[in-house]
KOLDO-954103 format. One line per field, with one value per residue (C-alpha): residue number from 1; chain; y, x, z. Coordinates in steps of 0.1 Angstrom, whole numbers. Each point is the difference from the previous one (the first is absolute). Example, Ala and Ser with C-alpha at 12.3 -4.5 7.8 and 13.67 -1.06 7.14 Angstrom:
BEGIN
i: (1, 2)
ch: (A, A)
py: (-45, 34)
px: (123, 14)
pz: (78, -7)
***
This chain:
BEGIN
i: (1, 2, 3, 4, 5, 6, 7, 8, 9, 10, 11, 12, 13, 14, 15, 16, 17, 18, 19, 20, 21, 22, 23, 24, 25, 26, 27, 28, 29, 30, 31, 32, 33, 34, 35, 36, 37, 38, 39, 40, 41, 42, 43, 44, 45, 46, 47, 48, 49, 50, 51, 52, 53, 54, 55, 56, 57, 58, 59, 60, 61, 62, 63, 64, 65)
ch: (A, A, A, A, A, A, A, A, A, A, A, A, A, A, A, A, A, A, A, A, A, A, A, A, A, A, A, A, A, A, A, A, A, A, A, A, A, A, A, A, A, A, A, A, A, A, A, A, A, A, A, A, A, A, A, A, A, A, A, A, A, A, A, A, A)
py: (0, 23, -9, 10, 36, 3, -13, 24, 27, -7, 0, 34, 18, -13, 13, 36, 4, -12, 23, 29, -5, -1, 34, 14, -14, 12, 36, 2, -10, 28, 22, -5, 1, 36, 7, -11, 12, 35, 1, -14, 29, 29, -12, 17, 35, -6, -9, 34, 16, -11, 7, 33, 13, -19, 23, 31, -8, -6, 33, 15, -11, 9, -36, -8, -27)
px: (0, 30, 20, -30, -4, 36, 0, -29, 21, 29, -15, -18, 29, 21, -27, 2, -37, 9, 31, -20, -28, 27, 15, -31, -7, 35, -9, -39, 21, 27, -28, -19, 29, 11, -41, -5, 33, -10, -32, 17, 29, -25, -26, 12, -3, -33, -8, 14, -16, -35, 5, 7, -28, -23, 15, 2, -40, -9, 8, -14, -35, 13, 2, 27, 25)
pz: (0, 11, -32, -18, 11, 0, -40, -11, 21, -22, -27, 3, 12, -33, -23, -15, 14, 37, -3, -9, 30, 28, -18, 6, 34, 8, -14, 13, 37, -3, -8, 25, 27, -14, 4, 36, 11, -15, 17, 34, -4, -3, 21, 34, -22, -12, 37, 12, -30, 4, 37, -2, -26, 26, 25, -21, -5, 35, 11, -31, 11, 36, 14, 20, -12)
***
């Protein structure tokens, strides 16, 4: 059962069209790492951003924050 997963395996990844998919899945993964880590690196200045117009508003309408 093993050998036969392990065969197939083979055999995709020596085919033009199996190398092509893990090119992809290897360029759809660095993608997404440069996304997330993006989002995770501005994150604390959105935070603070959001945080302060929320403030800034508060004491527009005359509520204490």
């Amino acid at each position: 059962m093993f050998e036969q997963i392990q065969h197939k395996i083979r055999r995709f990844l020596s085919e033009s069209e199996g190398a092509t998919a893990v090119e992809y899945a290897i360029l759809i993964g660095v993608i997404c790492l440069f996304a997330i880590s993006g989002v995770m690196g501005t994150g604390d200045a959105q935070k603070s951003l959001w945080h302060d117009t929320s403030s800034a508003l508060q004491i527009m309408k005359g509520v204490d924050p």
